[in-house]
N, C-alpha and C positions, 0 to 999 in steps of 0.2 A: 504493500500500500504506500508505502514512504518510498517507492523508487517510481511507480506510478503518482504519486501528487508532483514530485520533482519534474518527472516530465510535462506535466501541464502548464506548469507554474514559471516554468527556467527560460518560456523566449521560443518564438517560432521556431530559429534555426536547430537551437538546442534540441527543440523536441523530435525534429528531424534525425537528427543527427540519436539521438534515445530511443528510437522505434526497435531497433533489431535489440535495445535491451530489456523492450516491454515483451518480447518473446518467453523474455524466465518469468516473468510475473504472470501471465498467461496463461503461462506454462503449470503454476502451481494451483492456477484457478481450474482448469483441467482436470487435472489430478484429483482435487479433493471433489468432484465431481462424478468423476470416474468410482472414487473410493464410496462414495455415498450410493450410489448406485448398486457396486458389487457387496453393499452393507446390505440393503434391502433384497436383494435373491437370494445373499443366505441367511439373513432371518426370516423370509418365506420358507424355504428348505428346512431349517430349525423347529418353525412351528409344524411343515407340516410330519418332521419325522418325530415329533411330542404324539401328535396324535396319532400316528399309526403306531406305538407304541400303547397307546392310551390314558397318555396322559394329558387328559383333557383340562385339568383344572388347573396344571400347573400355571400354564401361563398366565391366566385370570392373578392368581395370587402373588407370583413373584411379578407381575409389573413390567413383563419385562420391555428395558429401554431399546429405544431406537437406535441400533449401533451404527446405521449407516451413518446419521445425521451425526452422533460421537466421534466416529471414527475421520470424518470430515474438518467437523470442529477442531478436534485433535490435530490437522495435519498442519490448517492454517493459520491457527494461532499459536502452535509451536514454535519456542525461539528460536528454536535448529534453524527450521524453515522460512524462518524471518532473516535471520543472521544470511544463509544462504542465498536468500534473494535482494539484497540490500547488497551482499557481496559480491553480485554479478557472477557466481557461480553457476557450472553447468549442470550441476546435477540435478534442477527441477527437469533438466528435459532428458537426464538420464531414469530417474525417476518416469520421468511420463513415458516411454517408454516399455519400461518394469509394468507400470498398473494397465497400461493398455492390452499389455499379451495376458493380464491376469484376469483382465475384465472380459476380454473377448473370450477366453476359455470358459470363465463361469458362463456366460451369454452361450456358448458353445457355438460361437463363431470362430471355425478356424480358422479363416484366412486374416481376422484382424488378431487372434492370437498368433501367428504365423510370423505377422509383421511386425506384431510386437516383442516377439521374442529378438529374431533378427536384428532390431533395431538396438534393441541392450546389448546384444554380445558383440554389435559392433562400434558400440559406443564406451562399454566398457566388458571387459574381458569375463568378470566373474557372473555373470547372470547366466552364462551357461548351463549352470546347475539347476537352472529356474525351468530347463526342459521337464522335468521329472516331475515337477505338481501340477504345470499345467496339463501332459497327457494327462496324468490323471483326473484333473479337470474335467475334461473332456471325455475321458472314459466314464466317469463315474457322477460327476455331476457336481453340486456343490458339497459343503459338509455337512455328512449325519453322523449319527451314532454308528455302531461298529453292523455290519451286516448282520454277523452271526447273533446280535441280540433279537433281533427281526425274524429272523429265522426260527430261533426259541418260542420265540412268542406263535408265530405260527402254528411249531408243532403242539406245543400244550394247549392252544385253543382246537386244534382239531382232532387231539386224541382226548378232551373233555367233553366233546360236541357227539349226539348221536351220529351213525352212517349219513343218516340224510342230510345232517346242513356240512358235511362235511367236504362235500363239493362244492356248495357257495364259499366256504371258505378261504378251500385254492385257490379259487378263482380270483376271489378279492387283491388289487393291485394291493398289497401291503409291505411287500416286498420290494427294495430301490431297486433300480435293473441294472443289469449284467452289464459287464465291460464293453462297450462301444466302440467297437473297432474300426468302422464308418468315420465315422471324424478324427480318430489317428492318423488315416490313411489319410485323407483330406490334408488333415494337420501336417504330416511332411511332404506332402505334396508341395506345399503351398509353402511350406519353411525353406524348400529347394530353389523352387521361382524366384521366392525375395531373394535370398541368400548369393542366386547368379546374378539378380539384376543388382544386388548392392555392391558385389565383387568386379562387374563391370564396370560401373560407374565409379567405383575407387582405380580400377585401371585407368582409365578412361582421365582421371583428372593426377592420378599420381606418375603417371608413365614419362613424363621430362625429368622426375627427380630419383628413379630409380625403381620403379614398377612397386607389382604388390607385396614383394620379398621386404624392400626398405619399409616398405608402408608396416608389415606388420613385425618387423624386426622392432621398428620406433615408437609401436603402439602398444602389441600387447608382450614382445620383448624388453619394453624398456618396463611394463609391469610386472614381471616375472623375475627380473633380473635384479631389480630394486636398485639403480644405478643412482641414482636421489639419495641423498640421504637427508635430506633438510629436515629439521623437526615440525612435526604434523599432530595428529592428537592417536597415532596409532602408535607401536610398541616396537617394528620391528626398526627405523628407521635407526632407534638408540641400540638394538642389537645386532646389527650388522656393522655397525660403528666401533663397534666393541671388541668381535670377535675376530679372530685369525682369519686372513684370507687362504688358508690350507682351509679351513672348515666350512668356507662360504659356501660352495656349492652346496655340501650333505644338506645344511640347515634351509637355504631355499627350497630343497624338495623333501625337508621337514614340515617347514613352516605352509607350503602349499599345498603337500597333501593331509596338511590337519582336515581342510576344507573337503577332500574327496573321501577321505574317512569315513566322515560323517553322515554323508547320502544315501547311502545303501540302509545303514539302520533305521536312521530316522524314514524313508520310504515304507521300511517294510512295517514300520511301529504307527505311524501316523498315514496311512495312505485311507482312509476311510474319511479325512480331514486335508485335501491337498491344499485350499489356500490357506489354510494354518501353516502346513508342512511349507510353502512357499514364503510366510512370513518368516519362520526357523531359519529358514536357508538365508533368506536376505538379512537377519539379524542376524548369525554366524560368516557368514562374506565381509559384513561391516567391520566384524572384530578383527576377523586374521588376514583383510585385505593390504596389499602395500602400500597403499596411499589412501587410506579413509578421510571421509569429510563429516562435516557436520550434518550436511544432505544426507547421506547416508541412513543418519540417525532418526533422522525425520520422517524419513519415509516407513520404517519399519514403526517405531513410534506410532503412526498414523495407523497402520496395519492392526496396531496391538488392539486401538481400538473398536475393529470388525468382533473382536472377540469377550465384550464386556462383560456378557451374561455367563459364556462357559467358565470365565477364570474370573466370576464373583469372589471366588475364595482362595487365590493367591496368596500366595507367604509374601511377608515382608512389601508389600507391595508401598507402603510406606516409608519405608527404610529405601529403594529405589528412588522414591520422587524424593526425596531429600538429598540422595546421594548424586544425582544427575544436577538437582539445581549446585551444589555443592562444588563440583565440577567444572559446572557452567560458569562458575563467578572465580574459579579459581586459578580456570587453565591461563585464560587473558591475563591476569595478574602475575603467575609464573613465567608467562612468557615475554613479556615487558620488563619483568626482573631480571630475567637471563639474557636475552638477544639487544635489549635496547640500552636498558641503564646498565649492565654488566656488574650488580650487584647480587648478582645469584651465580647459579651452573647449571648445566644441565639436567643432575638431577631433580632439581627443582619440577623444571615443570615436565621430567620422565615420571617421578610419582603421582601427578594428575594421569597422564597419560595409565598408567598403569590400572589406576584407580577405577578408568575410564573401563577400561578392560574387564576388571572385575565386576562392574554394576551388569555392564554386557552378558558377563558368563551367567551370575544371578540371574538377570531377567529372562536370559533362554529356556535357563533351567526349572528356574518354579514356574515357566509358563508353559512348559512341554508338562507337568509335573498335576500342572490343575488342569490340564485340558484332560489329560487321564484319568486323572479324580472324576472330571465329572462324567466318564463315562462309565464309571463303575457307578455314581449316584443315579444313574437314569437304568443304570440292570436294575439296582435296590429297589428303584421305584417302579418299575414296572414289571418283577417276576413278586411282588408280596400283591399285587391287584391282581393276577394270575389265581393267586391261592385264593383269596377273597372269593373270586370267582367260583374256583371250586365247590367251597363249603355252600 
């Protein structure tokens, strides 16, 4: 908002001259747009796998909040995101890429998840991992409870039921459907198309400076390779700094495959939840990435809030907001101590940075932690109305 009134307000030519940077302002207006919108399909999906569970009353009593319009509010009145966009940074529009392929997948629009995917891997290197929630997106649909709890429920109402309603029963849609391999197929299709016309058009404009080789040696080599070392607000730039250049390679394909580690498990433990599981992966990117930003933070941030009802009962969720604002007011102050007045050192503002790190691991963790909780609270609650039944 403060970089949009400055363009108004600063003089025809100036605003002219401000146009290509009212594109990031835009750009986050988009975004929490897009975020509100893929808020309300999956609390439609939410409410309607309550009641095919049968829990009908729940929702009536616990009230439940509109996460879209939270998860919105959340993204654009976030400092990250303010700071980000006042600082003519690029990552609203790396970001608006990320929610584009994640909106279009919930939508189960392939070809605009297609091109949103394409567009983050070519804008920044680590959203590659963002393949894996949105197939599942798209196979499976938005998030529910675990299948096999659906399943249960089926079989206990139809081995309580006489022979005769026992055929209405199966019949009844109660069950989410089978993996949809129709919009996979679609989905690479259409990830192949973009993916030639974007590697064309980078030929096409990089070929007098040394084709697509320099291009991606400069892009995602120079982020793999971590040739930077400047202080950022991530951890590795102070431990490459640190360490032997005999040890530097191991620890690059330490520190990068922390990130592929993690995929496969988290996949197979949360694949019943994949834009949760795509919120995981972009808050886990953010942490062990070479060059994180504050963008970064804000967009996963935004994310957290699609999921306000399931992670009602979070740990520490307090001890978080104080630890980020905490951070927030302290990293600028370290780093004005160390780089400008030269009244600090480095470590100074590497223990924010670190700090920074840990609030991260916490907030992964008890939010992968309550998302699992509450899927055992919804078996609780709907194999004891089973027995009800019974009697």
């Amino acid at each position: 908002m403060a970089l949009h009134c400055y363009c108004r307000f600063s003089g025809h030519s100036q605003y002219k001259e401000s146009k290509g940077y009212l594109i990031i302002f835009y750009a986050d207006i988009i975004n929490a747009m897009l975020i509100r919108a893929s808020g309300q399909k999956l609390q439609m999906a939410y409410g309607q796998s309550l009641k095919l569970l049968g829990l009908f009353e729940l929702p009536e009593k616990s009230e439940i909040i509109t996460s879209g319009d939270i998860a919105a509010l959340v993204y654009l009145w976030n400092p990250f995101t303010i700071v980000a966009c006042v600082g003519l940074s690029t990552s609203p529009v790396e970001n608006l890429a990320i929610i584009l392929s994640l909106y279009g997948a919930c939508k189960g629009l392939a070809p605009l998840a297609a091109f949103g995917w394409v567009m983050a891997t070519h804008l920044s290197l680590y959203p590659v991992i963002l393949i894996i929630p949105v197939i599942l997106l798209l196979g499976y649909g938005p998030d529910t409870p675990p299948r096999k709890l659906f399943m249960r429920r089926r079989y206990i109402e139809v081995g309580d039921n006489p022979s005769k309603d026992r055929e209405d029963l199966m019949d009844r849609p109660e069950v989410p459907h089978v993996f949809s391999w129709r919009l996979i197929i679609h989905f690479l299709f259409w990830t192949s198309l973009w993916s030639v016309y974007v590697l064309v058009l980078c030929g096409v404009s990089v070929k007098q400076y040394g084709g697509l080789w320099e291009l991606f040696k400069r892009t995602y080599g120079f982020m793999l390779t971590v040739q930077d070392l400047s202080p950022n607000i991530g951890v590795l730039w102070y431990f490459f700094a640190e360490v032997f250049d005999f040890f530097r390679n191991f620890f690059l394909i330490v520190f990068h495959g922390n990130i592929l580690f993690m995929i496969l498990p988290l996949a197979i433990r949360l694949k019943h939840r994949p834009y949760f599981l795509a919120f995981v992966y972009i808050a886990i990117s953010s942490m062990l990435k070479s060059y994180p930003s504050v963008g970064d933070s804000a967009l996963y941030l935004g994310l957290l809030g699609l999921f306000v009802n399931e992670l009602a009962d979070m740990q520490f969720s307090f001890f978080l907001f104080c630890g980020y604002i905490g951070v927030s007011l302290l990293s600028p102050v370290m780093h004005n101590l160390w780089i400008w007045r030269g009244t600090g050192n480095a470590n100074f503002y590497f223990a924010t940075a670190m700090a920074y790190a840990c609030l991260q691991i916490i907030l992964v963790v008890e939010s992968v932690s309550a998302m699992l909780n509450h899927d055992r609270k919804l078996r609780k609650l709907s194999l004891p109305e089973l027995q009800v039944g019974k009697t």
